[in-house]
C-alpha positions as CSV (number, residue, x, y, z in Angstrom):
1,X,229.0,45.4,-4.1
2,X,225.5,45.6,-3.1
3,X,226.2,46.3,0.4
4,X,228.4,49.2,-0.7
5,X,225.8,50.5,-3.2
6,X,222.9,50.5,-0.4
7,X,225.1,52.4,2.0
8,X,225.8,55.3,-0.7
9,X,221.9,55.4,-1.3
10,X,221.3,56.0,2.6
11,X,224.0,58.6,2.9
12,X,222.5,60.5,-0.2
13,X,218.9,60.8,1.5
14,X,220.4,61.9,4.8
15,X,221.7,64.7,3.0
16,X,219.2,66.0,0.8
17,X,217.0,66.1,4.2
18,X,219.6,67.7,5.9
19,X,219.4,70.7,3.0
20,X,215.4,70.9,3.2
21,X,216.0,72.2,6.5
22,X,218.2,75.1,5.8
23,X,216.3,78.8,5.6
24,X,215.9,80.1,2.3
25,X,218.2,82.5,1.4
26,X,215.7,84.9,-0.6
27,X,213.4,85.1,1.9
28,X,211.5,88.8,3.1
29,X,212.7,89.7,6.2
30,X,213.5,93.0,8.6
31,X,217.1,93.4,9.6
32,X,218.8,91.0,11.8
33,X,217.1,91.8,15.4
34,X,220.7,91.8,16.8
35,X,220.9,95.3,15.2
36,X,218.1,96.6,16.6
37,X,217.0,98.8,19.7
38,X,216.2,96.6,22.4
39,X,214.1,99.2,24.2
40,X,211.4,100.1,21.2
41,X,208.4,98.0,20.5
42,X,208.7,95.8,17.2
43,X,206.6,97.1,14.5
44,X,203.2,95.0,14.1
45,X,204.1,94.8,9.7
46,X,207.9,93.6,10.7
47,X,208.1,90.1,9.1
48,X,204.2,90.2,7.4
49,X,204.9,91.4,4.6
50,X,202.4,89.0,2.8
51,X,199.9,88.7,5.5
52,X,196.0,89.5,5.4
53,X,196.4,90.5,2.1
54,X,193.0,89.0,1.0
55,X,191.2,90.6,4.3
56,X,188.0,92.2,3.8
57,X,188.3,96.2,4.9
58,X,185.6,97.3,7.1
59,X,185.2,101.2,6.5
60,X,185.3,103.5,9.6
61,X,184.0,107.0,10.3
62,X,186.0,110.1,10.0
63,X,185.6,110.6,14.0
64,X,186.9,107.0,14.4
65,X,190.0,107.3,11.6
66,X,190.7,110.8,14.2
67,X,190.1,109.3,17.3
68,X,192.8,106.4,16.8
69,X,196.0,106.5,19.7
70,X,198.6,109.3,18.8
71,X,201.8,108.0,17.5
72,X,204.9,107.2,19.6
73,X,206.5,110.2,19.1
74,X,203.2,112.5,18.8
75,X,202.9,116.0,20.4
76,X,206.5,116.9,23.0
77,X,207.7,113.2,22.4
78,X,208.8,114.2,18.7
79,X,212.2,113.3,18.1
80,X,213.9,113.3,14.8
81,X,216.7,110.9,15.6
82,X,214.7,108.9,17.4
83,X,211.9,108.5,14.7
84,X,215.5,107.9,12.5
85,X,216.4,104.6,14.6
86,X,212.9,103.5,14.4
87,X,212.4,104.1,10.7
88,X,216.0,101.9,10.3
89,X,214.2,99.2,11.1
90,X,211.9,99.1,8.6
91,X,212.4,96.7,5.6
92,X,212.9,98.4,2.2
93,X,210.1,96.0,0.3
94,X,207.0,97.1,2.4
95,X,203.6,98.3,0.1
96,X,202.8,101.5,0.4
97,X,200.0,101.0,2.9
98,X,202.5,99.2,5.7
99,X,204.8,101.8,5.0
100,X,202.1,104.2,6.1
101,X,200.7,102.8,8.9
102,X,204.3,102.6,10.1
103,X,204.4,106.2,10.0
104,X,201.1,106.6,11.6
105,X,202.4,104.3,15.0
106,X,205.8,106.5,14.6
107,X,204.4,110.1,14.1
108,X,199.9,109.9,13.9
109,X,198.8,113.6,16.1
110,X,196.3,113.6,19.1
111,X,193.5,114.7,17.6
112,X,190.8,113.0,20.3
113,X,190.6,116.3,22.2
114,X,189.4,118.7,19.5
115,X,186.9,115.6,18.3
116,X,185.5,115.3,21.2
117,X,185.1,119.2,21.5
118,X,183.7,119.5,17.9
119,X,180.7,116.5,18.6
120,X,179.7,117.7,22.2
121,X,179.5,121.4,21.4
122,X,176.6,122.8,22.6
123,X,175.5,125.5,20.0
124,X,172.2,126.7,21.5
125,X,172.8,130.1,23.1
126,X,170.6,130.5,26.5
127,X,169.8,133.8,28.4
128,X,168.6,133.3,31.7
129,X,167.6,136.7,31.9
130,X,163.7,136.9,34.7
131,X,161.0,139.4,32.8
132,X,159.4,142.4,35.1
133,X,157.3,141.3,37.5
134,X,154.7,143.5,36.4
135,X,155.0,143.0,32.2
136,X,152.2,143.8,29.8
137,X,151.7,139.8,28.9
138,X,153.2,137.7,32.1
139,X,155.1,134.7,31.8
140,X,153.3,132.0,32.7
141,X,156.0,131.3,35.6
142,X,154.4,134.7,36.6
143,X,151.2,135.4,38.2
144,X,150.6,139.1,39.8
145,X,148.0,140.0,41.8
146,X,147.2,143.7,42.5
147,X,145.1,145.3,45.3
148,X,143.5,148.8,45.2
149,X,141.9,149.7,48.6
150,X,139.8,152.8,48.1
151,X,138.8,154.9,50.9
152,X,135.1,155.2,51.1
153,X,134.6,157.1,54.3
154,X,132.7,160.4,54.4
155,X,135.5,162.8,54.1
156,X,136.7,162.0,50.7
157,X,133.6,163.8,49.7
158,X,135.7,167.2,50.5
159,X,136.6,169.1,47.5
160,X,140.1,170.2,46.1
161,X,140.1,172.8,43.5
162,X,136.1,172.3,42.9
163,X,136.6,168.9,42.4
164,X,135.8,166.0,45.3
165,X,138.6,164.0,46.8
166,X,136.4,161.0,45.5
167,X,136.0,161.8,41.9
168,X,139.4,162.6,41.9
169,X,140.6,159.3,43.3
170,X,138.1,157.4,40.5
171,X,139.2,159.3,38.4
172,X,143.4,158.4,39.0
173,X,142.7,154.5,39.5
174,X,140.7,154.7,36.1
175,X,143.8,156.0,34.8
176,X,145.9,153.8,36.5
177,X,144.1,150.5,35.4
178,X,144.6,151.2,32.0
179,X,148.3,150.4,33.0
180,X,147.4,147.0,34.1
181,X,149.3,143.9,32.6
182,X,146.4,142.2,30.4
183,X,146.6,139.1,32.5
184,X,147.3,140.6,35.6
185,X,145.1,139.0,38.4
186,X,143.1,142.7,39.7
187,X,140.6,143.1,42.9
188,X,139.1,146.3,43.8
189,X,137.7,146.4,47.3
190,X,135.9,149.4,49.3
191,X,135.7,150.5,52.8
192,X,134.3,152.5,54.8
193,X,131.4,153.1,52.3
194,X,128.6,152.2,54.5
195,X,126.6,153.8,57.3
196,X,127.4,157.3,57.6
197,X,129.8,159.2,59.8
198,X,128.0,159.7,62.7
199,X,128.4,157.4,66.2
200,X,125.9,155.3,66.2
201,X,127.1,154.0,62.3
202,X,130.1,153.3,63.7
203,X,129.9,149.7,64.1
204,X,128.1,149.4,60.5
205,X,130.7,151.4,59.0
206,X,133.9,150.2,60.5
207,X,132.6,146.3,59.4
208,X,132.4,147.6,56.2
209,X,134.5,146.2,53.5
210,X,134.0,144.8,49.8
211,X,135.3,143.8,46.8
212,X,133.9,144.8,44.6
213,X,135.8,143.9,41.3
214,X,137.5,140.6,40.6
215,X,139.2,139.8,37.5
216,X,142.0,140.6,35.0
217,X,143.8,143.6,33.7
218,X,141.8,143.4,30.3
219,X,138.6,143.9,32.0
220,X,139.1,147.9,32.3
221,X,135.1,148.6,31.4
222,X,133.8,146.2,34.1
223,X,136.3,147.4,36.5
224,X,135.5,151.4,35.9
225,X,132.0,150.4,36.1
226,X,132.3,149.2,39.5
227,X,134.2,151.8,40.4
228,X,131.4,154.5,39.3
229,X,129.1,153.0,42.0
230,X,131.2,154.2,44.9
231,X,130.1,156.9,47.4
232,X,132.0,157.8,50.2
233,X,130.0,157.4,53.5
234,X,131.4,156.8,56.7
235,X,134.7,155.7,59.4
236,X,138.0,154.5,57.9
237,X,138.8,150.7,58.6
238,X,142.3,150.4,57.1
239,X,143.2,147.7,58.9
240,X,140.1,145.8,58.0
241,X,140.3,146.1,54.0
242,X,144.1,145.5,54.6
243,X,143.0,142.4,56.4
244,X,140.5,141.1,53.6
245,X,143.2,141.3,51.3
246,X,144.2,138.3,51.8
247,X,140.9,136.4,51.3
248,X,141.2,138.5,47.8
249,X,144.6,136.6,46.5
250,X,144.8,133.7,44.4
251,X,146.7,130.8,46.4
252,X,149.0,130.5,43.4
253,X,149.7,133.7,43.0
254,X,153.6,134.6,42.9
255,X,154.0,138.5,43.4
256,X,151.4,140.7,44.9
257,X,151.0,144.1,45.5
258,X,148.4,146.4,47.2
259,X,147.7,150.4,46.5
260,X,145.6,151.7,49.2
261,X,144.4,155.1,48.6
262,X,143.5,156.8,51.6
263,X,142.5,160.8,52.4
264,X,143.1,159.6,55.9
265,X,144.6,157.4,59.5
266,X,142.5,154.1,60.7
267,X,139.7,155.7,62.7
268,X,137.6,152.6,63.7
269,X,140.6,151.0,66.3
270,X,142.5,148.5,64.0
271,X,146.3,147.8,64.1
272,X,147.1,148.5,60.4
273,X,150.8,148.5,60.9
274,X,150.4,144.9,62.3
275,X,147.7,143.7,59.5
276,X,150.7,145.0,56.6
277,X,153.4,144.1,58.3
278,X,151.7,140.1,58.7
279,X,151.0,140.8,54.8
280,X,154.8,141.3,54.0
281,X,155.7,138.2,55.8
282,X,153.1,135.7,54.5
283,X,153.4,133.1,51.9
284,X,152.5,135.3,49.0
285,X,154.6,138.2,50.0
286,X,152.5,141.3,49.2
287,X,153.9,144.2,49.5
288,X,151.6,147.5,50.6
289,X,151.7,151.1,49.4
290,X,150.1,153.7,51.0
291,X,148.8,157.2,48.6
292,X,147.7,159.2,51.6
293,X,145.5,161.9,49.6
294,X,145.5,165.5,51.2
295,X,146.7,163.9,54.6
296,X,147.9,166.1,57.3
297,X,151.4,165.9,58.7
298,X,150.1,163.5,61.6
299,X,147.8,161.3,59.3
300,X,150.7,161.3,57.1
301,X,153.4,160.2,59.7
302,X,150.7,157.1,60.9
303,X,150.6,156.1,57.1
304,X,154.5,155.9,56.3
305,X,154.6,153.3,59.4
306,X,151.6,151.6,57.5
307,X,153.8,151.5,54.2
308,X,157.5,151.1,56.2
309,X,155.6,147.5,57.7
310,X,154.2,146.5,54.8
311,X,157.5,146.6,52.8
312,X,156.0,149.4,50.4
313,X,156.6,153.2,49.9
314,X,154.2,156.3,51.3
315,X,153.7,159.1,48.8
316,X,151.4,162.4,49.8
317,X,149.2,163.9,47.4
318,X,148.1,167.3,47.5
319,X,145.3,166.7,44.2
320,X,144.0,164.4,41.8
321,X,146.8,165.3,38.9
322,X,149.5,164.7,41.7
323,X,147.7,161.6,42.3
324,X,147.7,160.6,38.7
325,X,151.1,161.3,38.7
326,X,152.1,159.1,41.6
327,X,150.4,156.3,40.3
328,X,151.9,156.6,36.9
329,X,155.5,156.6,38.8
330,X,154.5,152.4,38.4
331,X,154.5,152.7,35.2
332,X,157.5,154.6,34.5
333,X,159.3,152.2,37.1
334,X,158.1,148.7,34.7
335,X,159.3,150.8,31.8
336,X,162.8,151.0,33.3
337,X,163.0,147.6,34.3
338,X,161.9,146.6,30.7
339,X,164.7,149.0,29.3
340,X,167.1,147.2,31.4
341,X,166.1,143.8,31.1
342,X,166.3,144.0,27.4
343,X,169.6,145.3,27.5
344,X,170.7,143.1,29.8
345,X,169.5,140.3,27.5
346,X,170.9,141.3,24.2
347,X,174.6,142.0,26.2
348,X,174.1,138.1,27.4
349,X,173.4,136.6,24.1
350,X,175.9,138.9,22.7
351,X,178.6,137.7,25.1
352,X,177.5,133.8,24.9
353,X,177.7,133.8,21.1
354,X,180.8,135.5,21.1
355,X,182.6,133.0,24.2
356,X,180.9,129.9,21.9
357,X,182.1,131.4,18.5
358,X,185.4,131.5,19.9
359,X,185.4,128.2,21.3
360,X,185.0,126.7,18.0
361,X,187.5,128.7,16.2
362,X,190.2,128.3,18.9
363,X,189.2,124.5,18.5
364,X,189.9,124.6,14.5
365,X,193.0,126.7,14.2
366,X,194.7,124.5,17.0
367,X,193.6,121.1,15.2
368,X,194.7,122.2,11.7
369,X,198.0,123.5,13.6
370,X,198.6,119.9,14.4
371,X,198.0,118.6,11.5
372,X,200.6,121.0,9.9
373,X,202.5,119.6,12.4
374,X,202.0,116.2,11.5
375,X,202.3,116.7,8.3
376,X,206.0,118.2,8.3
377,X,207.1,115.4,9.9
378,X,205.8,112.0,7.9
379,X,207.4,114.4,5.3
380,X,210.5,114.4,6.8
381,X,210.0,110.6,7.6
382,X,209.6,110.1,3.9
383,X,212.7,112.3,2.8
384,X,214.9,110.0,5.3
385,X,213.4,106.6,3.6
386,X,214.5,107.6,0.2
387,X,217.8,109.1,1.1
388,X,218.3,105.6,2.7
389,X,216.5,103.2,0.6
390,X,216.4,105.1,-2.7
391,X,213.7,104.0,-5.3
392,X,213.0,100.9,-3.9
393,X,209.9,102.8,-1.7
394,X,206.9,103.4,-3.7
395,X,207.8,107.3,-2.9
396,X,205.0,108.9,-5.1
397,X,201.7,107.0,-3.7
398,X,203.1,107.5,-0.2
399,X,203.5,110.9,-0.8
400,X,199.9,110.7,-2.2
401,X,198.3,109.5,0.8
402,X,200.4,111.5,3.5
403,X,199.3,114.3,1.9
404,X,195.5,113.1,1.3
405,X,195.4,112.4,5.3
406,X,196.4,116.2,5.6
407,X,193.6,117.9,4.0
408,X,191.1,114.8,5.4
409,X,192.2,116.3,9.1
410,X,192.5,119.8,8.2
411,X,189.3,119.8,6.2
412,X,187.9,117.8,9.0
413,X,188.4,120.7,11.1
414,X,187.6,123.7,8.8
415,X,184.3,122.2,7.6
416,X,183.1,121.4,11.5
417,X,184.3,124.7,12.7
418,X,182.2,126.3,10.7
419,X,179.1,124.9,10.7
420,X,179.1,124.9,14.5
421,X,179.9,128.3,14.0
422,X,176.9,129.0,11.9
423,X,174.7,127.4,14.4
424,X,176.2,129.4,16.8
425,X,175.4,132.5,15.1
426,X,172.2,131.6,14.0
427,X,171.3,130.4,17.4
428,X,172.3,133.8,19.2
429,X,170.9,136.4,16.5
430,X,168.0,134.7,17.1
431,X,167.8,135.1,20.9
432,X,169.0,138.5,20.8
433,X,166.3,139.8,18.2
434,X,163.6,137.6,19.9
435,X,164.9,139.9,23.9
436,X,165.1,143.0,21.5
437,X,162.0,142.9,20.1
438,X,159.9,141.7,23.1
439,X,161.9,144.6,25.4
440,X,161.0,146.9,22.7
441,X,157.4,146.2,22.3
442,X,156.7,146.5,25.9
443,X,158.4,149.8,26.2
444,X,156.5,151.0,23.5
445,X,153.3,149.8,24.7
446,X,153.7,151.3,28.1
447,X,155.3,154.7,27.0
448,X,151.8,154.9,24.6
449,X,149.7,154.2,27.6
450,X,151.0,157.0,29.7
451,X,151.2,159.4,27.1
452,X,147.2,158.9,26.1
């Protein structure tokens, strides 16, 4: 009897253990894997339903909620029966957050493109646009140095119209130095201007060159002063002032160019033509204009070669308004190139702001068209939930936060757009009014200076 009562004892534990193994009936679970698509990833909330619940969150950026891997079926890969199969899968008794990160890995657009653009858009507006050479104020990338060669030999002392060919010529290059950028590098040099015209000065007069006025274009009284002390004396050593010009230039310098006023050819043997010719071609290009003043057709054809070598131009003057006039043909030349560069400029900044403005709106209209897109279709995700699981999804809050991701992207987009935009705007006004202004002001300066 006690034997028989053991044995029942041991079978009835053997059971009981055997029913502690079984799975529990009631248990959370995703449909029966059998069922499902072998070829599709399984999703990462299938059977943790009740996991990290208690996790902290860590709070991310807007850039970095935007900037997260597309969904499966992002972009061309959309397909609705596809997304159908995948959306089978899911268990009817996930929280509203599982059910929308599902939807993210499912259907989430590629916004990384048009983030990227938005945070590495370059705003500034840039016009590379080089000033005159010869402006009113240089740039400081810009240092001009100008030569006048004055002919000091004993004919200029002939007289045109009652008037000498000297005073005349003083008289122009007074004029003409008015004109002078303000910080223009300026050297004044004589020749001829010693000894007299006669043989045995010769010598005397054909050594004789000098400068005799160093400085900048502000210093007009210093210069004219200078200037008064000229006579004209003896022989005409072109080649020799043309020479000296170079011990008269500024090793920086960056642009020069020389005016030599002449009533006449080399008459003490130099190679002139050779001297401007070495001038052109130096380090400091310079180029060389000759103003051959009441020259005759011979003197004038020896003084073209002069200017033709020394990369310049040759203009004949008859008398000292025609000379005034010639040397005012400068002026009017930096006026032009003032009017163009400015209107060159604005067109530039005009053109950038407009490329960059489009840029950015291009960049918004296309993101917020995706998120349209994005939006239609976690809507149609959620229609296809409740049609199949009915009210046991939490329908309203994932409605809520479908739709709150929506205006996160597209306001993402709108307000980014435009305040790159602004910058943009604010950016290339200001360049354009800065060239407009600065194109104006030295038009206006030089169009006073030739008028008075």
């Amino acid at each position: 009897m006690i034997k028989r009562s053991i044995l029942l004892f041991v079978t009835l534990i053997v059971f009981l253990a055997g029913c502690s193994n079984e799975p529990e009936k009631n248990s959370s679970k995703i449909q029966d894997t059998a069922d499902s698509d072998q070829s599709e990833p399984k999703s990462e909330i299938q059977g943790k339903v009740d996991s990290n619940q208690n996790e902290p969150q860590t709070s991310i950026s807007d850039e970095q909620i935007l900037t997260k891997p597309p969904g499966r079926f992002a972009g061309s890969k959309y397909n609705e029966e596809k997304v159908q199969e995948a959306l089978d899968r899911l268990s009817s008794n996930l929280t509203t957050d599982q059910y929308m990160e599902e939807l993210l890995l499912l259907l989430a657009e590629d916004y990384r493109s048009y983030v990227t653009t938005f945070n590495n858009f370059e705003t500034e507006v840039k016009v590379n646009n080089e000033r005159p050479n010869g402006n009113i104020t240089l740039p400081t990338s810009k240092k001009l140095h100008i030569s006048i060669l004055l002919d000091a030999s004993g004919s200029m002392k002939e007289q045109i119209n009652g008037k000498s060919k000297m005073d005349s010529a003083k008289e122009a290059i007074q004029i003409f130095v008015n004109k002078l950028p303000k910080n223009a590098e300026v050297s004044l040099r004589v020749y001829g201007h010693e000894g007299t015209g006669s043989q045995k000065d010769k010598q005397v007069s054909c050594n004789s060159t000098k400068e005799i006025f160093h400085g900048q274009g502000d210093q007009i009284n210093k210069m004219k002063t200078a200037l008064q002390e000229v006579k004209p004396a003896g022989w005409t050593p072109i080649a020799s002032a043309l020479k000296s010009v170079k011990q008269d230039i500024n090793p920086e310098t960056t642009d020069s160019i020389v005016y030599v006023v002449s009533d006449g050819i080399e008459t003490c043997g130099g190679n002139p033509v050779q001297i401007a010719k070495e001038l052109n071609q130096s380090k400091v290009k310079t180029v060389v204009n000759i103003i051959g003043f009441n020259v005759d057709n011979e003197g004038q054809k020896l003084l073209r070669q002069v200017a033709t070598s020394g990369g310049g131009e040759f203009s004949s003057v008859d008398n000292d308004e025609s000379l005034k006039k010639y040397l005012n043909k400068a002026y009017d030349k930096l006026q032009g190139e003032w009017t163009r560069w400015k209107e060159k400029g604005e067109g530039q900044a005009n053109t950038q702001t407009i490329q960059k403005q489009g840029t950015i709106n291009n960049t918004e209209i296309k993101m917020q068209i995706l998120v349209n897109k994005e939006y239609d279709n976690m809507l149609a995700a959620l229609k296809y939930l409740e049609s199949k699981y009915g009210n046991a999804i939490p329908h309203g809050e994932l409605w809520r936060q479908i739709t709150k991701r929506k205006n996160f992207a597209w306001d993402y987009a709108r307000d980014k757009g435009r305040r790159l935009y602004n910058e943009v705007t604010k950016s290339g006004n200001k360049v354009y009014n800065d060239i407009k202004e600065e194109g104006d002001k030295n038009v206006d300066d030089l169009t006073n200076k030739k008028n008075n």
